[in-house]
C-alpha positions as CSV (number, residue, x, y, z in Angstrom):
1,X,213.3,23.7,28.9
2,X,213.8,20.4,30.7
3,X,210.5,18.9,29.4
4,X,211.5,20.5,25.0
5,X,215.1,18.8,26.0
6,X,213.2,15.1,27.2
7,X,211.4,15.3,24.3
8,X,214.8,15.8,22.1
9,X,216.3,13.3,24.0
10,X,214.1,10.8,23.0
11,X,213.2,11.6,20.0
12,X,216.6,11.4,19.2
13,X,216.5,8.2,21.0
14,X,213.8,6.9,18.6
15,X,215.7,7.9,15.3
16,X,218.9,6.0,16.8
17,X,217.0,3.0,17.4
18,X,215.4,2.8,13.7
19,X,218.9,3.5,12.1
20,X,220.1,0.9,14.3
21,X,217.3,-1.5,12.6
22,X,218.0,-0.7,9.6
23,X,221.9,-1.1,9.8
24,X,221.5,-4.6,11.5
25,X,219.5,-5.6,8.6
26,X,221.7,-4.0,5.4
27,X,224.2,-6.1,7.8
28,X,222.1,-9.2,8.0
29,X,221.3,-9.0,3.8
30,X,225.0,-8.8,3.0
31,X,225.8,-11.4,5.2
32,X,223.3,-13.7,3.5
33,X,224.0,-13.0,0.1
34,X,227.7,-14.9,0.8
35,X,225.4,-18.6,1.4
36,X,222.5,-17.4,-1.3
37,X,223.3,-18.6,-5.0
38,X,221.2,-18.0,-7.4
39,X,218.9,-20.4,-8.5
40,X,219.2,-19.6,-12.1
41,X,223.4,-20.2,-12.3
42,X,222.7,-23.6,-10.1
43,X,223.0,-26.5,-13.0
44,X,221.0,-29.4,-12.1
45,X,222.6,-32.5,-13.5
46,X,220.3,-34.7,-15.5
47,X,218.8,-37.8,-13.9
48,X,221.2,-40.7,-12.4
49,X,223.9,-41.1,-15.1
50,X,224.6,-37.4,-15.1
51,X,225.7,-37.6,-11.6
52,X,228.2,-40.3,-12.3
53,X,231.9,-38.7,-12.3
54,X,233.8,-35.8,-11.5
55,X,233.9,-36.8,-8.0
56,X,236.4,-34.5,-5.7
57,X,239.9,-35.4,-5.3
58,X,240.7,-35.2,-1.3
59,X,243.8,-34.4,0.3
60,X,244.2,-37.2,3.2
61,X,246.0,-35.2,5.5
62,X,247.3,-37.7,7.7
63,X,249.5,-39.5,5.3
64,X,250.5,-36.6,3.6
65,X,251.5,-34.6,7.3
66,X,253.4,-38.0,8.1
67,X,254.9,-38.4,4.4
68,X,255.9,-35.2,3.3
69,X,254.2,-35.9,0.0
70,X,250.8,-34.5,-0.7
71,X,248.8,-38.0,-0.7
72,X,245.2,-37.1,-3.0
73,X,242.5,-39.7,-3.3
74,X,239.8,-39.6,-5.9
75,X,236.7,-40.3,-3.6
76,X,234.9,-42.7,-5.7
77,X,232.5,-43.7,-2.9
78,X,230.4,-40.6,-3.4
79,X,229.5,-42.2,-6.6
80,X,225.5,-42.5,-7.2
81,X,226.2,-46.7,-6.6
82,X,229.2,-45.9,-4.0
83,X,232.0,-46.5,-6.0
84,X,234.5,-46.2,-8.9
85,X,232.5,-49.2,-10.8
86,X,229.6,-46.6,-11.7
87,X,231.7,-45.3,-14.2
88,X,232.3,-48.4,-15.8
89,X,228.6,-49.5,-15.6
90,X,227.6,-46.9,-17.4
91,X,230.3,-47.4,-19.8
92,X,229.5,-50.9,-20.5
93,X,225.5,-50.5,-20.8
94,X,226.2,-47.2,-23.2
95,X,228.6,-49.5,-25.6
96,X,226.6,-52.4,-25.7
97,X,223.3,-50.3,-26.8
98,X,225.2,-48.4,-29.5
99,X,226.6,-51.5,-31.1
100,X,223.0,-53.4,-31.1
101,X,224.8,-55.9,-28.3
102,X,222.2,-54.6,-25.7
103,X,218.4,-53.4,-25.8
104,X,215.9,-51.9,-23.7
105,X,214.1,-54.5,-21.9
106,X,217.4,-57.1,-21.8
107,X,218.7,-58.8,-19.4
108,X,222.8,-57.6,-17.9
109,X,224.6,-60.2,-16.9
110,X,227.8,-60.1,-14.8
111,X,230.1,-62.4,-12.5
112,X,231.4,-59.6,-9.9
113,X,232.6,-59.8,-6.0
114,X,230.3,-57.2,-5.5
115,X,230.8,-53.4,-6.7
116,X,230.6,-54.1,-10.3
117,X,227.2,-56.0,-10.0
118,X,226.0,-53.0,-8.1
119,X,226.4,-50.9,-10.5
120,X,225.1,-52.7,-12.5
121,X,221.9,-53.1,-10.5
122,X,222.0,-49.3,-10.1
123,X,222.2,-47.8,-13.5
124,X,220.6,-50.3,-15.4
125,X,217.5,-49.6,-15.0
126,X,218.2,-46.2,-16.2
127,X,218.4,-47.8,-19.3
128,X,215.1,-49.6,-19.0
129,X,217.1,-52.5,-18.6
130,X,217.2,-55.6,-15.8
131,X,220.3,-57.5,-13.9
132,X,221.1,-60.5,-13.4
133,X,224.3,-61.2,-11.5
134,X,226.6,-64.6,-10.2
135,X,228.6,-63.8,-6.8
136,X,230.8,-66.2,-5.2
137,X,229.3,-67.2,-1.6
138,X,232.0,-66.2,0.4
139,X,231.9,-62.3,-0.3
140,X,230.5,-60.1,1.9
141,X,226.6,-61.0,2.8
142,X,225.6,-57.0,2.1
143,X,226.8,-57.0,-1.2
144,X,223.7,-59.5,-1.7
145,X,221.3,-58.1,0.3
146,X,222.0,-54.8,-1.5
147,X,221.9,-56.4,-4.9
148,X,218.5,-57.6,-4.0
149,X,217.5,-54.5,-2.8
150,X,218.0,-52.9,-6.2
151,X,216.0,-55.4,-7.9
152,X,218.8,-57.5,-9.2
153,X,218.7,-61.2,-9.8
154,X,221.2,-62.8,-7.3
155,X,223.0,-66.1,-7.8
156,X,225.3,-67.0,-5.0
157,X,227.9,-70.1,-6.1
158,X,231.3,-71.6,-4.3
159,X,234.9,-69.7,-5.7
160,X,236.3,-72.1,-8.1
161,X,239.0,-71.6,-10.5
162,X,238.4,-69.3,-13.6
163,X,239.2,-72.3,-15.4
164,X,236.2,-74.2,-13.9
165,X,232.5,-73.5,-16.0
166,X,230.7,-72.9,-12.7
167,X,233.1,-70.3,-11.9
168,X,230.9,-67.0,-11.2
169,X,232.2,-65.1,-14.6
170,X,231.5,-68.0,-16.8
171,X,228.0,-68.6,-15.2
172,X,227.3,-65.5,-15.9
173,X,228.3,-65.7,-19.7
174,X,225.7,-68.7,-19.8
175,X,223.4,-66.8,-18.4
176,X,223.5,-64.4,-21.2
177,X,223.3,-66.9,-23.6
178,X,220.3,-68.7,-22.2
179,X,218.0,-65.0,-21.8
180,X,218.7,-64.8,-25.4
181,X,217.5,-68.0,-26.4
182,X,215.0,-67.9,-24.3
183,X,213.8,-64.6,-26.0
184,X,214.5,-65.9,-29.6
185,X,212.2,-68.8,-28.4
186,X,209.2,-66.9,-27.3
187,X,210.0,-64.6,-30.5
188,X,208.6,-67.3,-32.2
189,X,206.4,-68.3,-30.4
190,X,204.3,-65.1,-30.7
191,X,205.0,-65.0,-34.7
192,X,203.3,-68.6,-34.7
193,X,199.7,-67.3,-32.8
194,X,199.0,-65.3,-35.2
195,X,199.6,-68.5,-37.5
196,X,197.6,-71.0,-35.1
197,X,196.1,-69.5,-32.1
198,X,196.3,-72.5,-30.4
199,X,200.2,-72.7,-30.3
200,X,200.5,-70.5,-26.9
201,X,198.9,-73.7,-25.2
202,X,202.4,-75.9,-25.7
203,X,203.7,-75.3,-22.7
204,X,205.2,-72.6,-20.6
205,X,207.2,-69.6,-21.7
206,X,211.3,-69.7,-21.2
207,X,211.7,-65.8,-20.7
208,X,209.2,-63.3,-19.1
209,X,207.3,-61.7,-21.8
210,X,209.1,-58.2,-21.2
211,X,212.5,-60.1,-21.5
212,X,214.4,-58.7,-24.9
213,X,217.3,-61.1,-24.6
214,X,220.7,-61.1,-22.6
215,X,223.7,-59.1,-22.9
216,X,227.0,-60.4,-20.7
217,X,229.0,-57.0,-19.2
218,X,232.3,-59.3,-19.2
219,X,233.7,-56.1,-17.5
220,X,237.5,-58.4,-16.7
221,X,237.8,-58.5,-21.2
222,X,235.7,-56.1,-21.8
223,X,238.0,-52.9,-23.0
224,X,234.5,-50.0,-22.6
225,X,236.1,-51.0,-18.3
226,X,239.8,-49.3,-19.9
227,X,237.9,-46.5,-21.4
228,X,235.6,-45.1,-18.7
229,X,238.7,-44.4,-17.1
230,X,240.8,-43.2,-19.9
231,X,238.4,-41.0,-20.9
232,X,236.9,-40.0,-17.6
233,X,238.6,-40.6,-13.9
234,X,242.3,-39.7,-15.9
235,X,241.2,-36.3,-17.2
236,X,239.4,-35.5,-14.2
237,X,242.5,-36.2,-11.8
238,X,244.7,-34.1,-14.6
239,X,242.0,-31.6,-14.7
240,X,241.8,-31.4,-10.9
241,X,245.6,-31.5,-9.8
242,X,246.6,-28.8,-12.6
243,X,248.9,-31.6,-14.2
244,X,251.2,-31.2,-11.2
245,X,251.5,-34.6,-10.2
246,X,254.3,-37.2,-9.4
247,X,252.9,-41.0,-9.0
248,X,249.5,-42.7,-9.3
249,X,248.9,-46.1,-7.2
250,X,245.9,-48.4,-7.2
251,X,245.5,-52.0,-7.1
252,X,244.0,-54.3,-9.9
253,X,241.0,-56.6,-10.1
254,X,240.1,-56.3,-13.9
255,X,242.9,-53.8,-14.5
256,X,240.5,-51.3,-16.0
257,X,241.1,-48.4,-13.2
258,X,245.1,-48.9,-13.5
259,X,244.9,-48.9,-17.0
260,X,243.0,-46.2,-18.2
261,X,244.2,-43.6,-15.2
262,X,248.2,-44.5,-16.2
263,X,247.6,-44.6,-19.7
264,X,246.3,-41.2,-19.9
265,X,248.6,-39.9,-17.4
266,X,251.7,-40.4,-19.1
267,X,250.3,-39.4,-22.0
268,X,250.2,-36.3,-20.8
269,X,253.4,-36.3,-19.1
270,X,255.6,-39.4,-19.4
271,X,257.3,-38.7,-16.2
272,X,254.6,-39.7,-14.3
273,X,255.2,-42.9,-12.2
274,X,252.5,-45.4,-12.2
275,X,252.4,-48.2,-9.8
276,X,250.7,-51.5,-8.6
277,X,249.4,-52.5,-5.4
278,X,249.1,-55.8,-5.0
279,X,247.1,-57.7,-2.4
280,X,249.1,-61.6,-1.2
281,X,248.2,-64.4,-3.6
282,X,247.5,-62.3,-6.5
283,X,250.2,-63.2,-9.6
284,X,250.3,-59.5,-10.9
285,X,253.5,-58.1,-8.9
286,X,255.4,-60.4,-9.9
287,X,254.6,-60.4,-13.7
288,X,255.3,-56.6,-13.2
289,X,258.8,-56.8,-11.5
290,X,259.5,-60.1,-12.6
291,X,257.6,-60.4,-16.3
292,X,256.1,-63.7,-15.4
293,X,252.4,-65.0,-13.5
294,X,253.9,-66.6,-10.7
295,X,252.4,-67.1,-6.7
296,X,253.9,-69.2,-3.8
297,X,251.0,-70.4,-3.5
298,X,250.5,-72.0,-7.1
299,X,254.1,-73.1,-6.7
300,X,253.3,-75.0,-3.5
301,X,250.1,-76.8,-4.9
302,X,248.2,-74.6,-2.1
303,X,245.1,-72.7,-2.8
304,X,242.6,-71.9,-0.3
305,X,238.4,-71.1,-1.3
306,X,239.8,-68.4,-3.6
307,X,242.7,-68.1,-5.8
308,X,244.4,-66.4,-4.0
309,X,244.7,-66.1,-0.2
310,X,243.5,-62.4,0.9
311,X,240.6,-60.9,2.9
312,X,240.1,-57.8,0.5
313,X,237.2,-58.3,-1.9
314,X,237.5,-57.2,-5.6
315,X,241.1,-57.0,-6.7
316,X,243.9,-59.4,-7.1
317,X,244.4,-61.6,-9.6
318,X,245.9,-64.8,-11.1
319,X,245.7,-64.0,-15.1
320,X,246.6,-61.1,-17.2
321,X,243.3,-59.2,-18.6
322,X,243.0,-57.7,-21.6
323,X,241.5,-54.2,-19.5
324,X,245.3,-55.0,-17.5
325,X,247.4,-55.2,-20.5
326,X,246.6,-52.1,-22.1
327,X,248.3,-50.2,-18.5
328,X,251.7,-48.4,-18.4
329,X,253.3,-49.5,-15.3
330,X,256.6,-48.4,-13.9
331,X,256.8,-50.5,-10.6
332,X,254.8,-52.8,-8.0
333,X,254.7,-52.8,-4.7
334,X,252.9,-56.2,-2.6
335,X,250.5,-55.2,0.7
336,X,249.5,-57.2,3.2
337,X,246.0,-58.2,4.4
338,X,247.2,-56.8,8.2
339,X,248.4,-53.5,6.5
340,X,245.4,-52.8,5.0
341,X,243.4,-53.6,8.1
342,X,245.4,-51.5,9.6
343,X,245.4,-48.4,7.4
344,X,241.6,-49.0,6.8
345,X,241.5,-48.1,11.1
346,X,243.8,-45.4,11.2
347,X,242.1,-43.1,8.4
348,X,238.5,-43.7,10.3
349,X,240.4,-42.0,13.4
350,X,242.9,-39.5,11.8
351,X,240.8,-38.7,9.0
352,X,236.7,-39.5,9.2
353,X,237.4,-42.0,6.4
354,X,235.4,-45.0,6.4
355,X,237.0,-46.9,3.9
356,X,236.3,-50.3,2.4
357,X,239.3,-53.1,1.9
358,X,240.0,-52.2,-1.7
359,X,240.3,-48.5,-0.7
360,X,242.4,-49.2,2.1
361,X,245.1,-51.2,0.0
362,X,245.3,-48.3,-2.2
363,X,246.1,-45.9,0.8
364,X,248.9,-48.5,1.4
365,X,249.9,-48.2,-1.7
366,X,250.1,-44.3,-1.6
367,X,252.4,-44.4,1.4
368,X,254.7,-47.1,-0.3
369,X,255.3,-44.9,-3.0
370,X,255.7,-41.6,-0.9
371,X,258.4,-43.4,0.9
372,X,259.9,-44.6,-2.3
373,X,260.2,-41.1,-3.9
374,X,261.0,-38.9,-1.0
375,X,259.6,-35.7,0.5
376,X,257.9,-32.9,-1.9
377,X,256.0,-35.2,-4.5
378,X,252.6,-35.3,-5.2
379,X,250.9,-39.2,-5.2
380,X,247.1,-39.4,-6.2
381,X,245.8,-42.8,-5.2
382,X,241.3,-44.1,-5.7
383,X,239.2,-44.6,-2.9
384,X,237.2,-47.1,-4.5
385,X,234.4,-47.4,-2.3
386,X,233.4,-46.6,1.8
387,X,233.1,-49.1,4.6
388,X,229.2,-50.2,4.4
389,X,229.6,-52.9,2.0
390,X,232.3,-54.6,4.2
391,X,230.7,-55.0,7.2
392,X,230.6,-58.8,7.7
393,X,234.0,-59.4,6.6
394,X,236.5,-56.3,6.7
395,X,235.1,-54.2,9.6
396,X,234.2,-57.4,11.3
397,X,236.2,-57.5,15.0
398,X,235.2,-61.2,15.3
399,X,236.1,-62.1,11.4
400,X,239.1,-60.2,11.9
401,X,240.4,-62.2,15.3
402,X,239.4,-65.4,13.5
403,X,242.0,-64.7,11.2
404,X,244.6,-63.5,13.8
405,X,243.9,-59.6,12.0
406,X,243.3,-57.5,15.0
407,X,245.2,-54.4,14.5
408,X,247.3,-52.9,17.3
409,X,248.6,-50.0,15.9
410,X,248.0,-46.5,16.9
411,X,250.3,-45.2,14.2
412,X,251.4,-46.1,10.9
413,X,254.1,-48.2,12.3
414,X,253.0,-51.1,10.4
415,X,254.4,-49.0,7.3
416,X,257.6,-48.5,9.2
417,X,256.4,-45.2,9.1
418,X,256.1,-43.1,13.2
């Protein structure tokens, strides 16, 4: 009997061991079906300007924990081109082929500190279109280098006044000009060989034979900047919050974020706040608290390299734009140059957020508005674009200590906030 019962034993030994095999693996299948989707309910989007937008809205739990407000930021940086100007690229390029202003082959010009010319530089060739762009010499030396890496034309020129013609924007608008001359030229120049074959030996060619004429962006006047966000980043921060929010902040360089985000917003609900950052120097606080374009510095006869005395790159102002005067502003608040430094450090340690200048003002911002409402409101702010493009200026230690900028705090007790 003991040998029939050994032989029970193990069999039943065997049978327990296969079940087990089997059970693990039902177990394992299940399990795997929770990170498996479907490839056939997976939607691809189409190409480069399909991926553009409906980028996530982020809760930045630091400010919000030390606010009491749920501060959201609409990370813009995860943009194809890294940042909020993608939208308004595409924007721009789509108009100006629709209305005949643009065609494939031309030439885009733009005068931009940077994010707007790469853009520029990124989409446009989805377009079958080339870039030419004038930055002022003192922005950030990546922004070039990167331009260049995307195939862009790169003119670096010295900040004047928007006043002067060898101011970067109006460069640009020459520039425009002269690619379609230089097209309309060789135009004729082709109609006359088949006239007189000979006539291709007077001299050389203006404009690259693939050149099809230029097309200025213009994106500070240009109101296609107003409607990217009007019809995109404002629905999508409506769309994404549930319409429950309070306040919106940003800060203005052509106005076009501002004013198509609060435009739609209140729209929708006219209790909505809407407010201005504004980085020292630039004249738009006070023409929104005060009604008129009025700096210290202008008022003392002082004006550094730029028109206005600040180390963030891409916003601030000293004129009213037309992108600008289509927003519907209910405040301003002024930042500082150390505050953003600051706030730019303490989301990289509280919250992984690597954040460039612009970005950072716009966190201040957030935080000046939380503490101006209260507790228990909701405040949705733009993280324009991330660190990488700042490196030689804003996330500079030696730059920074040239400039007496070194921040200190371990906080946000530069915001008065513990």
């Amino acid at each position: 009997m003991a040998p029939v019962k050994a032989m029970g034993a193990a069999a039943a030994a065997i049978s327990m061991s296969i079940l087990s095999i089997f059970f693990c693996k039902s177990l394992y299948n299940l399990s795997m079906r929770k990170f498996q989707r479907p490839i056939s309910k997976t939607k691809a989007r189409k190409g480069l300007i399909d991926s553009i937008g409906n980028t996530p809205l982020i809760r930045i739990n630091s400010l919000s924990d030390a606010t009491g407000c749920e501060i959201l930021a609409k990370a813009e940086f995860l943009n194809p081109g890294g940042s909020v100007k993608d939208r308004v690229a595409v924007k721009i390029i789509e108009e100006a082929l629709e209305f005949g202003h643009l065609v494939r082959g031309g030439v885009v010009t733009e005068g931009s500190a940077g994010s707007t010319a790469i853009s520029l530089a990124t989409v446009a060739p989805a377009y079958g279109c080339k870039c030419h762009v004038v930055i002022p010499d003192d922005a950030a030396i990546e922004k070039s280098q990167i331009l260049e890496a995307l195939g862009a034309t790169v003119e670096r020129v010295r900040p004047v006044s928007i006043t002067h013609r060898d101011h970067f924007v109006n460069i640009a608008r020459r520039r425009a000009s002269e690619f379609t001359e230089s097209a309309s030229r060789q135009q004729e120049a082709e109609r006359s060989v088949h006239v007189n074959d000979h006539a291709s030996e007077k001299g050389d060619r203006p404009c690259a034979k693939d050149c099809k004429g230029g097309f200025f962006a213009d994106q500070f006047e240009n109101l296609a900047n107003f409607r990217a966000h009007y019809e995109g980043t404002g629905p999508e921060i409506w769309k994404q919050t549930g319409g429950y929010l309070h306040a919106f902040v940003a800060a203005a360089g052509t106005g076009g974020t501002l004013a198509g985000v609060s435009r739609f917003l209140q729209e929708q609900n006219p209790n909505i706040k809407c407010f201005l950052i504004d980085p020292p120097g630039s004249g738009l606080f006070n023409k929104v608290t005060r009604g008129v374009m009025y700096t210290r510095e202008e008022a003392e006869g002082r004006r550094l390299k730029n028109p206005f005395d600040t180390i963030t790159e891409g916003i601030g102002i000293n004129r009213l734009t037309k992108n600008f005067m289509m927003a519907e502003l209910d405040g301003a608040f002024r930042g500082t140059d150390m505050e953003a430094v600051e706030m730019s450090r303490f989301l990289l340690r509280n919250d992984g957020l690597f954040v460039g200048s612009s970005s950072a003002m716009n966190c201040v911002g957030a935080v000046r508005v939380a503490q101006s409402l209260g507790p228990g409101h909701t405040i949705v702010t733009i993280l324009c674009d991330n660190g990488m493009r700042h490196l030689s200026k804003f996330h500079n230690p030696q730059y920074l200590s040239d400039l007496g900028l070194t921040p200190t705090a371990t906080g946000l007790e530069f915001l008065g906030t513990a």
